[in-house]
C-alpha positions as CSV (number, residue, x, y, z in Angstrom):
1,X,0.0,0.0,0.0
2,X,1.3,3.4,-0.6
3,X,2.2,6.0,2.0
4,X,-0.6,8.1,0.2
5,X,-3.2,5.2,0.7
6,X,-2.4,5.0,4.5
7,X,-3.2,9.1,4.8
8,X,-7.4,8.0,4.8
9,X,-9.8,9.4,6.4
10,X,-9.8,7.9,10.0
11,X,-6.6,6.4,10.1
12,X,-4.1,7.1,12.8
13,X,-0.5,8.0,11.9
14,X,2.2,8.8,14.9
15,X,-0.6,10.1,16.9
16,X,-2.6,12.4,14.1
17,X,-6.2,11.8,13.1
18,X,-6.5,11.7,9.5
19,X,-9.1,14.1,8.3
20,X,-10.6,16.3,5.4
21,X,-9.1,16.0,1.9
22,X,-7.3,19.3,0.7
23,X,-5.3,18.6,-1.7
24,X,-4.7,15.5,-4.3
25,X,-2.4,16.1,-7.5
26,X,1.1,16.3,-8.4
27,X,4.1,15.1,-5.7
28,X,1.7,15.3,-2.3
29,X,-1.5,14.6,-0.9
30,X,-2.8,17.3,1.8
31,X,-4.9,16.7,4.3
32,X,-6.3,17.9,7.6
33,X,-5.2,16.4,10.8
34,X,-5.8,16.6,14.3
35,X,-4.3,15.3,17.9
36,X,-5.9,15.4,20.9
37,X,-2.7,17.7,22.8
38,X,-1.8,20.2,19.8
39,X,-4.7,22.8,19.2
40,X,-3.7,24.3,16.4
41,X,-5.1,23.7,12.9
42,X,-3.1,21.5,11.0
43,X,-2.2,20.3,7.7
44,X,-0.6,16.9,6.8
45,X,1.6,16.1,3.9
46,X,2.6,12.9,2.4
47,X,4.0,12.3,-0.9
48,X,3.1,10.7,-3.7
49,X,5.0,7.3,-4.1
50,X,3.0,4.9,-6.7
51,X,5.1,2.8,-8.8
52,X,5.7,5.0,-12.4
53,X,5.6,8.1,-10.1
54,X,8.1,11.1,-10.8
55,X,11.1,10.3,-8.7
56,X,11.6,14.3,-7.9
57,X,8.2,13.8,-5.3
58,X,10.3,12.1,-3.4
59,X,13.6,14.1,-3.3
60,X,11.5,17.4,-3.2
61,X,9.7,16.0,0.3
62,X,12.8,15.0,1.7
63,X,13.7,18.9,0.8
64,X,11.0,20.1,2.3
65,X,11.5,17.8,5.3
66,X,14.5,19.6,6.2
67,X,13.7,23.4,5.0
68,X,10.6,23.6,6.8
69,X,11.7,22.9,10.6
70,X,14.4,25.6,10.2
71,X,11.8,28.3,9.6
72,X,10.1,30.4,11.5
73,X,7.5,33.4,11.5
74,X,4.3,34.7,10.2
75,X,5.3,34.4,7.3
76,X,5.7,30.5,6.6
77,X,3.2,27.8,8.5
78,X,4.5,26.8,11.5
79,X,6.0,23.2,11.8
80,X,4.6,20.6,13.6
81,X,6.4,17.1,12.8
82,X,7.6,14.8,10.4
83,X,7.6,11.2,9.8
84,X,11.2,9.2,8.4
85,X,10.8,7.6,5.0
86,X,11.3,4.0,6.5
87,X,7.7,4.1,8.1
88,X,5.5,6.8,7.1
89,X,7.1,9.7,5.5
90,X,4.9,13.0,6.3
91,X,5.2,16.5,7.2
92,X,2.5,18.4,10.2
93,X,2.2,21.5,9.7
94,X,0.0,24.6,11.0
95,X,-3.2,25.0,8.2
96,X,-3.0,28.7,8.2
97,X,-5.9,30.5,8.1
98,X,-6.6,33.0,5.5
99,X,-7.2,33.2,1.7
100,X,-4.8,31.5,-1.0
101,X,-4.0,33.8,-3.8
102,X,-5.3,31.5,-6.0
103,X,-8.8,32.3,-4.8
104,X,-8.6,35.9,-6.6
105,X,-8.1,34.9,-10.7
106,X,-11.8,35.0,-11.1
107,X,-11.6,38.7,-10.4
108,X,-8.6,39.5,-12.8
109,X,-7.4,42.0,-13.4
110,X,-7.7,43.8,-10.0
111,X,-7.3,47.3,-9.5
112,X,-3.9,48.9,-9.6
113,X,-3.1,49.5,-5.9
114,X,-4.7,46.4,-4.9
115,X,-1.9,44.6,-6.9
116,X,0.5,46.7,-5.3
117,X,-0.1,46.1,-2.0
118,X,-0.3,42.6,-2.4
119,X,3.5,43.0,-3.8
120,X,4.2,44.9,-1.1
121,X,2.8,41.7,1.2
122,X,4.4,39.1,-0.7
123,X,7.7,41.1,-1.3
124,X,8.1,41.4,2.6
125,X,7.7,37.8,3.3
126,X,10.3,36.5,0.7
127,X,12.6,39.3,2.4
128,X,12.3,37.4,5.8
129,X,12.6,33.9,3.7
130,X,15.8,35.2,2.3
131,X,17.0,36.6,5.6
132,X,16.8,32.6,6.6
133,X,18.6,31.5,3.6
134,X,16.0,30.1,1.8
135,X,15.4,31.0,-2.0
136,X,11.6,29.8,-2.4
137,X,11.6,29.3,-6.5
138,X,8.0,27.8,-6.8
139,X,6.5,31.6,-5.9
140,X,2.9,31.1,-7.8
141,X,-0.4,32.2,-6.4
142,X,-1.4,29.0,-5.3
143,X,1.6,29.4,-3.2
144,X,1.0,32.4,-1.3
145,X,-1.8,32.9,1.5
146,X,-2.8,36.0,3.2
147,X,-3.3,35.8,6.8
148,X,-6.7,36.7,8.5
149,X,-4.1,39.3,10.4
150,X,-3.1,40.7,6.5
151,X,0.0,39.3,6.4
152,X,1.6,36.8,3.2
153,X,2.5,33.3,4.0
154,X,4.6,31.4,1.7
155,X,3.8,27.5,1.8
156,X,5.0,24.9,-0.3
157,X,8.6,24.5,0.0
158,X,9.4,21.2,-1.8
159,X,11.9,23.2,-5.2
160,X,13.5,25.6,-2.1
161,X,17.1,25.9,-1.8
162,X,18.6,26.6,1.2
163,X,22.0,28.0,1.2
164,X,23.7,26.3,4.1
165,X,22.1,22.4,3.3
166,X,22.9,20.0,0.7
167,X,20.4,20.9,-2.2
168,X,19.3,17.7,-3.2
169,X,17.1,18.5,-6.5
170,X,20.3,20.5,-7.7
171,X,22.5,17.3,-7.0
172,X,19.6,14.6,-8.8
173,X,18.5,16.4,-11.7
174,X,20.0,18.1,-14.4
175,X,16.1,19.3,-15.6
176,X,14.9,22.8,-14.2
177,X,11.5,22.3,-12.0
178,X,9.5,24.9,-11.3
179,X,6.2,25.9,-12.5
180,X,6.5,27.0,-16.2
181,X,4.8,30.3,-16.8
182,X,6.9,31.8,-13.2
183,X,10.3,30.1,-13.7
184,X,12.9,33.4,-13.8
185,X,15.4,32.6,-17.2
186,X,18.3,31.7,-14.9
187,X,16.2,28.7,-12.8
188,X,15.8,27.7,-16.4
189,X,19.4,27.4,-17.0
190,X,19.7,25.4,-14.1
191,X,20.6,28.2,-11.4
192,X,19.0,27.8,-7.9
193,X,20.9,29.6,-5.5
194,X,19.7,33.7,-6.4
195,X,17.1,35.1,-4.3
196,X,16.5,37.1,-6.8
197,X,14.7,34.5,-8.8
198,X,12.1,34.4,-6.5
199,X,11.3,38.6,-7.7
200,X,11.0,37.7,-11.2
201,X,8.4,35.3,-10.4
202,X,6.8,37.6,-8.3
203,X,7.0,40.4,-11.1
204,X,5.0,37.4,-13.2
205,X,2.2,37.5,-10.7
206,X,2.2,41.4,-11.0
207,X,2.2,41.0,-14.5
208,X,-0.9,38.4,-14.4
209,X,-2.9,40.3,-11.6
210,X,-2.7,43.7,-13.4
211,X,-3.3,42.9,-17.0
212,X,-4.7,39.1,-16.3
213,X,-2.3,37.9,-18.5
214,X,0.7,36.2,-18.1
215,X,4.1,37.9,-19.5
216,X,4.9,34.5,-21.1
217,X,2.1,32.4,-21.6
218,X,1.9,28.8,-20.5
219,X,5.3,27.1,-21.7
220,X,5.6,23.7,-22.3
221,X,8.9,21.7,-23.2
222,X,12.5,23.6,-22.9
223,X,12.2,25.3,-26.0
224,X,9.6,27.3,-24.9
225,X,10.7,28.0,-21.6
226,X,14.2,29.5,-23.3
227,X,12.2,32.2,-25.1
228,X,12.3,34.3,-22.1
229,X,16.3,34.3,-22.6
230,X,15.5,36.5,-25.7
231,X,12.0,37.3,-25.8
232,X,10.8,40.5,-23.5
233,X,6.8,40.6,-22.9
234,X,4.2,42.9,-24.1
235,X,4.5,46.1,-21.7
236,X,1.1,46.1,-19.6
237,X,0.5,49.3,-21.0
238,X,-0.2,47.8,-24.4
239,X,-2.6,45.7,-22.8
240,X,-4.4,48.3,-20.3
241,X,-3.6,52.2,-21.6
242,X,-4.5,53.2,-18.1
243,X,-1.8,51.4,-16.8
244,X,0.4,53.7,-14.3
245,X,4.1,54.2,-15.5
246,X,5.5,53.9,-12.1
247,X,3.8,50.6,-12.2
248,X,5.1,49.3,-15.0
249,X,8.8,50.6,-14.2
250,X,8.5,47.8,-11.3
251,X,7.0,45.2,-13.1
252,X,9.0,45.2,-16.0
253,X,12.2,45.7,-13.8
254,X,11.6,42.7,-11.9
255,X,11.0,40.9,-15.4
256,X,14.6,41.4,-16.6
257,X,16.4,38.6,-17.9
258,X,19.6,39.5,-16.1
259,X,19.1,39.0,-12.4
260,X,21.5,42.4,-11.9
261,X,19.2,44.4,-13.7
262,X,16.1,43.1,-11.3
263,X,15.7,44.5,-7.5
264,X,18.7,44.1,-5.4
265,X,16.5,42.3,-2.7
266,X,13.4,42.0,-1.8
267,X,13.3,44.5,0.2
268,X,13.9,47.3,-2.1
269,X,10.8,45.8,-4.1
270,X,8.9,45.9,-1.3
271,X,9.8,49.5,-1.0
272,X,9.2,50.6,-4.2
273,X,5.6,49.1,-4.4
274,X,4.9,51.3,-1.1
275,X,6.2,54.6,-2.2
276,X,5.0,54.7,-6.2
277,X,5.0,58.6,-6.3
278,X,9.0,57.8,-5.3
279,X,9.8,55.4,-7.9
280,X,12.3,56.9,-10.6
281,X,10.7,56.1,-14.1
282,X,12.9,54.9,-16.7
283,X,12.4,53.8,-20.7
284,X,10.5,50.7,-19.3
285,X,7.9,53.1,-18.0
286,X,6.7,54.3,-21.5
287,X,7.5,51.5,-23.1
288,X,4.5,50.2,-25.2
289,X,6.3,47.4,-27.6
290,X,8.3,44.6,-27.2
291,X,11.7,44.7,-29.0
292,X,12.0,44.3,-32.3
293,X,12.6,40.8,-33.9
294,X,15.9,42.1,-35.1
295,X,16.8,42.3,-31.3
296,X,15.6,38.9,-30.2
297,X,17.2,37.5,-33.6
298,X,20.3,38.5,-32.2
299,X,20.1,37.3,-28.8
300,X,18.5,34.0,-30.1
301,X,21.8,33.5,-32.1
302,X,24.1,35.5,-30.1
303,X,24.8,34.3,-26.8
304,X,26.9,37.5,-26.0
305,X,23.2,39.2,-26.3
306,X,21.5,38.2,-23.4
307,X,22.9,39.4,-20.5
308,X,25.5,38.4,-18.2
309,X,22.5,35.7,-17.0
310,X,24.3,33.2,-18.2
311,X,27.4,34.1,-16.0
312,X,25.0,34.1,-13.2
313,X,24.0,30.7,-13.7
314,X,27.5,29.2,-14.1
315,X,29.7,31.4,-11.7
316,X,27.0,33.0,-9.2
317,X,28.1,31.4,-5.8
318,X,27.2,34.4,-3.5
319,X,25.3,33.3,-0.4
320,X,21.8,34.7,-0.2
321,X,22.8,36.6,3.2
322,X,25.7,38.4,1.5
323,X,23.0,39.4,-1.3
324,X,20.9,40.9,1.5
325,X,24.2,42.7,2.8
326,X,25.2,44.2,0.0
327,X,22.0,45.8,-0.9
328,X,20.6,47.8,2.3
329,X,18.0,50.1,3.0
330,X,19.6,52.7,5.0
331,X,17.4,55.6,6.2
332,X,19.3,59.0,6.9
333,X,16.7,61.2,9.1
334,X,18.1,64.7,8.6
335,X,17.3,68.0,10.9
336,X,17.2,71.0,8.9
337,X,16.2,73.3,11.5
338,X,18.3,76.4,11.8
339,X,22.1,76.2,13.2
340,X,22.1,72.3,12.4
341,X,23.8,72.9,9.7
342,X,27.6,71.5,10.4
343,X,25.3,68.2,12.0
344,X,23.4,68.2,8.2
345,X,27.1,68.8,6.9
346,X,28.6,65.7,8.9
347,X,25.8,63.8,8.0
348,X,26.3,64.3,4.0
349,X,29.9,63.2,4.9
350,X,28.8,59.9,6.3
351,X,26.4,58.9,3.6
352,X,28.9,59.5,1.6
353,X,31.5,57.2,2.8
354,X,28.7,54.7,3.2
355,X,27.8,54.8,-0.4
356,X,31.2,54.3,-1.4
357,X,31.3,50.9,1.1
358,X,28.4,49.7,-0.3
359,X,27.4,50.6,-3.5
360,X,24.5,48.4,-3.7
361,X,22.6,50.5,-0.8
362,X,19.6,53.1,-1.3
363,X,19.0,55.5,1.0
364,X,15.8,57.3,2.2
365,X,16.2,61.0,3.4
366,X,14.1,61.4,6.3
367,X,12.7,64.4,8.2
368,X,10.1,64.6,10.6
369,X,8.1,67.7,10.2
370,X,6.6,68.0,13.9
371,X,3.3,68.3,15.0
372,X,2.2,70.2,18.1
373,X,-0.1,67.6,20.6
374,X,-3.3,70.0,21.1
375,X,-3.5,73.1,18.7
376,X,-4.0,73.0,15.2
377,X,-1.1,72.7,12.5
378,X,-1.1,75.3,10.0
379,X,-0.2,73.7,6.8
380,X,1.8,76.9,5.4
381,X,4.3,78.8,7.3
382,X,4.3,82.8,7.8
383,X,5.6,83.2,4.2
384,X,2.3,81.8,2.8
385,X,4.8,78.4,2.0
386,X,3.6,74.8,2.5
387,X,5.6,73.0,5.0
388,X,5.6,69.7,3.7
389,X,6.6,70.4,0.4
390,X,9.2,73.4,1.7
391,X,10.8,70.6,3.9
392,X,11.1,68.1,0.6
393,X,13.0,70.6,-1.2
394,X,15.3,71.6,1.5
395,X,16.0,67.9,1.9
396,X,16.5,67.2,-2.1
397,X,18.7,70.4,-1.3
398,X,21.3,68.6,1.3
399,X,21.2,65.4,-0.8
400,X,22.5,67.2,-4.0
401,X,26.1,66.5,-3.2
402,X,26.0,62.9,-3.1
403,X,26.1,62.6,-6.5
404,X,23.9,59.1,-6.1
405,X,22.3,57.2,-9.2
406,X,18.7,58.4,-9.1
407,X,16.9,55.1,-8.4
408,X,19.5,55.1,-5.0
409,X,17.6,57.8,-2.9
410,X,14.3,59.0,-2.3
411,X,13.2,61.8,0.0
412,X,10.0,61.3,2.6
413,X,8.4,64.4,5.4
414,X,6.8,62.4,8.3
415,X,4.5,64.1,9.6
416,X,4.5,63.6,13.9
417,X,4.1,64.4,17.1
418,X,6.9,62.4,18.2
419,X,10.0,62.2,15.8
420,X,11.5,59.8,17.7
421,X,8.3,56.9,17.3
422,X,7.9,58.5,13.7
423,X,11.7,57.3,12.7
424,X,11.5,54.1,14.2
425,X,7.8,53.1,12.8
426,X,9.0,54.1,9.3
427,X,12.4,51.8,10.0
428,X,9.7,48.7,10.8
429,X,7.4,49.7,8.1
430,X,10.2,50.1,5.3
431,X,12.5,47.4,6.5
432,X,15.1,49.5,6.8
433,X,18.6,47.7,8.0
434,X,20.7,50.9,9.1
435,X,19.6,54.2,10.2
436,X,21.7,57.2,10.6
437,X,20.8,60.3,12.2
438,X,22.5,63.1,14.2
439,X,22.6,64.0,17.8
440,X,21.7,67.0,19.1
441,X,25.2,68.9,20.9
442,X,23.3,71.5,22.9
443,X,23.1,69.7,26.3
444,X,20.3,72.0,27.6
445,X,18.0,71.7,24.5
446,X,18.8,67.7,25.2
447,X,17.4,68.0,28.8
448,X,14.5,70.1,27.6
449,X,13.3,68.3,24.8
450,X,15.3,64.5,25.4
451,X,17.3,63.0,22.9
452,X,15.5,62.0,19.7
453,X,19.0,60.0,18.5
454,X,19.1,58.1,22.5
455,X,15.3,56.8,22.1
456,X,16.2,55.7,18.0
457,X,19.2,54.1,19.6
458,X,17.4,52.4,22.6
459,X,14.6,50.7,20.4
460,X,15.6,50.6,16.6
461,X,14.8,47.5,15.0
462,X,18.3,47.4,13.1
463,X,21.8,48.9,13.3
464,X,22.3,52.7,14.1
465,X,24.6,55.0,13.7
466,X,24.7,58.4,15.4
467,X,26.7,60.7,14.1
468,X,28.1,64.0,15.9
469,X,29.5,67.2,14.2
470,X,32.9,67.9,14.5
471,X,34.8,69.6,17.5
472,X,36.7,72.0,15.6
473,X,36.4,73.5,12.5
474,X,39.3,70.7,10.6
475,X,37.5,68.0,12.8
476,X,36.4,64.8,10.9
477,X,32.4,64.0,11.7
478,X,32.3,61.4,14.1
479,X,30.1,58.4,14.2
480,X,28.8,55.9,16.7
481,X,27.3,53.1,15.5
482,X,25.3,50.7,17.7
């Protein structure tokens, strides 16, 4: 009898009451489960092990047999137990409650902002899968639950690769597996290790939930699959005239064929997708065509055409964390009240040197335009000028200097009572791995009002540095970090 045949309705395994059928096709059966001590709902899974069945059901079990126990958070189920092969290979997990993407393709194509801010959802929860070394590479909607609480759950983990485990499917097989129409060109090629496969296939579901159409189709067999090499989609725009620009900049970005030309991490997608009047717009934007068959002659014939993807899929050996790492958020908040100007001055100078470090990094200029707790804000000041937008020129002002590629730094007035809780809610919101910011010097205006830079430093999610102006007028600025 099959270890499929034994998951029944009714039967006992290791303590777990078989239950309801969920799921019954490809490399698993799903179903629920129960046990009398463990009140949580949960979900077994058992593979599928007939005679004449695909041998990579069984090697991508055992993957996620191993991948799945080393995860935690919201965003993946929560592991329960597993069974050994021997007896009765299974996996218990948490049934999480919530809807399945899959559930919304009736309503394609959904409206603009609802597309984004299920990017935004998804993009944060592969950020924390990559932050555990885990590159999901079967991100489809079927894939991807929302909580009841609003956050994205990944599921599904049997094609993952984890970056510090043997990766067993790579080691078997010489095939790419996947799901055809979301497979990025270099999982194609037989790459596995790039977390930044897993933002091409989330730029297909974009793609499909936007226009409800997918960028390339339903491929079958390897020929069609390689078309994406040297074959660009038809811009959303072409498809929906209404389609926003800053929309399709992201979308299309995430779609390039060279992984280098993509998002540096999830987290910058994530970003983007939340702050659309801050995305920098590029040709893709306007774009309405797909390249001309000249072009994709040439790359079809000339290998030197495509992009360095195929170096990526023979010599990219980077560990997913040092990805991450070398493509931070870093959010510099910036006083621009009057006489902070040597602080602003010795801020610039750190940025500066950190850009140079780490040239993969954006950075978000931050100031906190603050609001009084019991009378009414004016929104102009006594010149008749807005305050908001005064304050985003003034800070597109200081930033001048640094010279930065445009799609490295964007600019952002919080608007709070507290600049302190306003810094640190944007750092948790945004993701952000490094904030900078300046303390005050005046000791007396410290006592008065406490130290903004002491309470960031006290609870910030992530690394901070706190930088002082200089001493004396040929001091260097001088930075803390904690």
């Amino acid at each position: 009898m099959s270890v499929a045949a034994t998951a029944q309705a009714s039967n006992v395994i290791d303590g777990f009451v078989i239950g309801e059928l969920i799921h019954h096709r490809g490399m698993s059966v799903i179903r629920k489960v129960t046990r009398p001590d463990i009140a949580m709902p949960m979900l077994i899974k058992v593979p599928n092990l007939r005679e004449g069945e695909d041998p990579a059901a069984i090697v991508s079990f055992e993957m996620e047999q191993i991948i799945l126990p080393r995860l935690t958070g919201v965003h993946v189920p929560k592991f329960v137990a597993a069974g050994d092969f021997p007896a009765h290979p299974y996996v218990v997990m948490e049934n999480i409650a919530g809807q399945s993407l899959l559930s919304l393709l009736d309503q394609l194509p959904l409206p603009y902002s609802e597309v984004a801010a299920i990017g935004v959802k998804v993009a944060t929860a592969l950020h924390d899968l990559h932050c555990q070394h885990v590159v999901h590479l079967d991100v489809k909607p079927s894939n991807i639950v929302i909580r009841r609480n609003g956050e994205a759950a990944l599921i599904d983990f049997g094609l993952a690769h984890h970056d510090q485990l043997p990766d067993l499917m790579q080691e078997q097989f010489r095939v790419p597996y996947g799901t055809a129409p979301y497979m990025a060109p270099e999982q194609v090629l037989g790459m596995r290790s790039d977390p930044r496969s897993d933002l091409f296939a989330l730029g297909v579901l974009l793609y499909f939930f936007s226009t409800d159409r997918r960028p390339f189709g339903d491929p079958h067999g390897k020929r069609q699959l390689h078309k994406r090499l040297w074959r660009d989609p038809i811009p959303p725009r072409k498809l929906r005239p209404d389609y926003p620009p800053w929309l399709q900049e992201i979308v299309l970005r995430c779609l390039e064929v060279d992984p280098a030309r993509r998002h540096p991490t999830a987290a910058q997608l994530a970003f983007d997708l939340s702050h659309p009047d801050q995305v920098k717009l590029t040709a893709r934007s306007d774009r309405l065509r797909q390249d001309p068959w000249s072009t994709v002659i040439r790359r079809r014939f000339n290998p030197e055409e495509v992009p360095s993807v195929l170096k990526h899929a023979i010599d990219l050996k980077h560990a997913i964390e040092a990805q991450i790492s070398a493509a931070p958020i870093v959010a510099v908040a910036i006083d621009l009240a009057e006489g902070s100007q040597e602080l602003a001055d010795a801020l610039r100078t750190t940025v500066m040197r950190m850009g140079e470090i780490v040239p993969g990094a954006r950075f978000a200029c931050i100031n906190v335009l603050k609001q009084h707790r019991i009378e009414l804000d004016r929104t102009l000041d006594d010149e008749g000028q807005n305050k908001h937008l005064k304050r985003l020129l003034e800070l597109k002002h200081w930033a001048q200097p640094l010279d930065k590629e445009e799609n490295r730094i964007t600019f952002h007035v919080l608007e709070a009572i507290d600049p302190a809780a306003a810094i640190l809610e944007y750092a948790r919101a945004n993701h952000v791995d490094h904030i900078v910011l300046g303390a005050r010097t005046d000791s007396a205006l410290r006592n008065i009002l406490g130290s903004v830079s002491g309470e960031v430093v006290a609870k910030a999610p992530c690394t901070v540095t706190v930088v002082r102006p200089p001493r004396a007028c040929d001091a260097p600025a001088q930075a803390e970090k904690s």
